[in-house]
C-alpha positions as CSV (number, residue, x, y, z in Angstrom):
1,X,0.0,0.0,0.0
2,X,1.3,3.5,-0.9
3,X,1.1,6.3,1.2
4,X,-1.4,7.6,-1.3
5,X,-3.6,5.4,-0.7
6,X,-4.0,4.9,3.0
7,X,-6.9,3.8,4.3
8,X,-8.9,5.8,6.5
9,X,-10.7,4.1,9.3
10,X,-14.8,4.3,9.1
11,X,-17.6,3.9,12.0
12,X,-17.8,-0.2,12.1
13,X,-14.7,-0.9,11.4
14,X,-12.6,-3.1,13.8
15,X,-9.6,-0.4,15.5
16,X,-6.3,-1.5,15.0
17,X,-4.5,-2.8,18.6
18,X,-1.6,-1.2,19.1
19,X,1.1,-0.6,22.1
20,X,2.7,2.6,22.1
21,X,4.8,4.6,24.9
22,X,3.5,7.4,27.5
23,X,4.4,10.6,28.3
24,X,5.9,8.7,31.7
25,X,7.2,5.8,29.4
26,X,5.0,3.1,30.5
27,X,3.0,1.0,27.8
28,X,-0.6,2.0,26.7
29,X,-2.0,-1.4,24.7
30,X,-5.0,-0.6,23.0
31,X,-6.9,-4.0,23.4
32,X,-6.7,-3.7,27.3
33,X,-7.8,-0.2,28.0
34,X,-11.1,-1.1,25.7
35,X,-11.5,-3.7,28.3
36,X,-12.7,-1.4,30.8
37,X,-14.0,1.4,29.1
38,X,-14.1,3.2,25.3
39,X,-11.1,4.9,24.2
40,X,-11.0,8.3,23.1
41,X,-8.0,8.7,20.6
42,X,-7.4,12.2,19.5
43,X,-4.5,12.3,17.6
44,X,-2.1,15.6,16.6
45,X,0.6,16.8,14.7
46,X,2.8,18.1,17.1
47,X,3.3,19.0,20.8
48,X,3.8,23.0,21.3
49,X,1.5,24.1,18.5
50,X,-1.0,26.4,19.0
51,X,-4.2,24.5,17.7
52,X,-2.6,21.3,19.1
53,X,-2.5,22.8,22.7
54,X,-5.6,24.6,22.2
55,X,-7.7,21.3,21.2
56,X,-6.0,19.4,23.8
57,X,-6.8,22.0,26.7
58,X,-10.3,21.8,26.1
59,X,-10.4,18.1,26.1
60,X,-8.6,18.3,29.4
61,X,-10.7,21.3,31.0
62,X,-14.0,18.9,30.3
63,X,-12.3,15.6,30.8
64,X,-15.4,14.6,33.3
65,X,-17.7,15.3,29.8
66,X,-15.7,12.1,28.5
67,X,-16.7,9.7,31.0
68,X,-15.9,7.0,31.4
69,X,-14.1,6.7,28.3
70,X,-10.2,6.6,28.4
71,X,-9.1,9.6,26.8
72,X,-5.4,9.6,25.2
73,X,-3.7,12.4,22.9
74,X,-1.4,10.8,19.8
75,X,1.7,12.7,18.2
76,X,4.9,11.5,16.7
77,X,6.6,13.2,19.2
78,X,9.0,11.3,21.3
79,X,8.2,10.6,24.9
80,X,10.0,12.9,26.8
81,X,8.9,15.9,24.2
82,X,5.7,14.7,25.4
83,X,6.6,14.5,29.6
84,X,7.2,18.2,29.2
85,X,4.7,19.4,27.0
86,X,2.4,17.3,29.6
87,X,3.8,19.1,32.8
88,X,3.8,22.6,30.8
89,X,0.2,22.3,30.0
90,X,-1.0,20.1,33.5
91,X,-2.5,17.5,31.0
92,X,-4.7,14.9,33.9
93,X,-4.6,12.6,30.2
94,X,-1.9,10.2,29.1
95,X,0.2,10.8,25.4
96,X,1.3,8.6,23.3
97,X,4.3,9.0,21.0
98,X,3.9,7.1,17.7
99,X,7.3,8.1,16.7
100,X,7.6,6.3,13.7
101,X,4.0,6.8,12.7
102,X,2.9,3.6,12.0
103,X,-0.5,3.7,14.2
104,X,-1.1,6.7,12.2
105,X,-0.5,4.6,9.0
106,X,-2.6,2.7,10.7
107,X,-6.0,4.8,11.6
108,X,-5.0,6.8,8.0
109,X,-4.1,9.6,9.8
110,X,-0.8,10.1,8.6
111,X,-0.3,13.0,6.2
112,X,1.3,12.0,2.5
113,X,2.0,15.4,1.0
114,X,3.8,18.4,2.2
115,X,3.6,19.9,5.4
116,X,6.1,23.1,5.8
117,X,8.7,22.4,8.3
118,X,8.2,19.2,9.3
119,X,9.4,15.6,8.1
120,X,6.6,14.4,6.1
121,X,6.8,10.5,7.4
122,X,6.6,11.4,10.7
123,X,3.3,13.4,11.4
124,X,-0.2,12.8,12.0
125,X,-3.2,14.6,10.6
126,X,-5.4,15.9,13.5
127,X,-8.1,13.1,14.3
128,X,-10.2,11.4,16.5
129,X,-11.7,8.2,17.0
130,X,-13.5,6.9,19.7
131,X,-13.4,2.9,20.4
132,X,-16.0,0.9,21.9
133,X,-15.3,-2.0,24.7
134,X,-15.7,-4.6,21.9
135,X,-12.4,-2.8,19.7
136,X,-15.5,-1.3,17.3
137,X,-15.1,2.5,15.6
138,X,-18.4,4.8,16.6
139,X,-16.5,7.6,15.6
140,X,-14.0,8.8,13.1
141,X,-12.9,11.7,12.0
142,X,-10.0,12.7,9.6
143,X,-8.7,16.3,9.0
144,X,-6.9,17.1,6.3
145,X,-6.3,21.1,7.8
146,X,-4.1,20.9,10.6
147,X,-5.6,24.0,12.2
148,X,-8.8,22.8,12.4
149,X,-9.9,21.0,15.9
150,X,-12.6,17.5,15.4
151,X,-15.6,17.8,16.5
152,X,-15.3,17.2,20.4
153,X,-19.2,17.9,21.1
154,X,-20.1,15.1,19.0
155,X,-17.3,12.9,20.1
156,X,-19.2,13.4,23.5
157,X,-22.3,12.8,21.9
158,X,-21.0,9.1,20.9
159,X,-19.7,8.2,23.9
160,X,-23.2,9.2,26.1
161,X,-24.8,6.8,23.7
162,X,-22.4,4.1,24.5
């Protein structure tokens, strides 16, 4: 598969499992944290961005609104970039460094063309998904413009009806 061709992931289809590193370098697996509630992944191009933070402060000033889903931000960042960005911003969520970008080949939230600045293999397009208990998509959402944020009141909206 090309990178031109990467498949996005769709409401009903099964989520990939995974096992990435935290911001405190312990393992997040994917198919255990379903087992005790959804999973909220929002992943993002970069730590110390200003829509990045932005999204992810608001997420963490409602975090309660998320119940009792497991909420975790994605980047390619590497774990310790993440530890600080964490601390900076008093993130009460785990993140997850993907740092060679293969869960966001994964979810087809990689980006395949140009983005100033940045090495294009290694960063995510700003998405969110949120997993059921059974490993089932209810919610996807792909964005090709980096400065846009998903739609976190319908994310919510998902997880009530869970």
């Amino acid at each position: 598969m090309t990178e031109k061709t990467l498949k996005t992931l769709i409401v009903g289809d099964k989520a990939p499992d995974f096992t990435l590193f935290t911001d405190s370098r312990s393992t997040f697996e994917l198919s255990k944290a379903i087992a005790g509630s959804p999973v909220v992944l929002l992943f993002f191009p970069a730590a110390f961005t200003g829509t990045c933070t932005t999204e992810l402060n608001e997420v963490n000033n409602d975090l309660e609104s998320y119940s009792p889903a497991t909420v975790v931000g994605i980047s390619t960042d590497a774990p310790f970039t993440l530890t600080e960005y964490k601390k900076v911003n008093g993130f009460t969520y785990s993140l997850l460094s993907d740092h060679d970008a293969e869960v966001c080949k994964a979810y087809g939230s990689k980006y395949d063309h140009g983005f100033t600045g940045m090495k294009l293999d290694r960063i995510a397009k700003r998405s969110a998904f949120v997993v059921d208990q059974s490993g089932i998509i209810r919610y996807a959402e792909v964005l090709e413009n980096a400065s846009h944020v998903p739609n976190l009141v319908a994310i919510k909206a998902v997880l009530s009806a869970l």
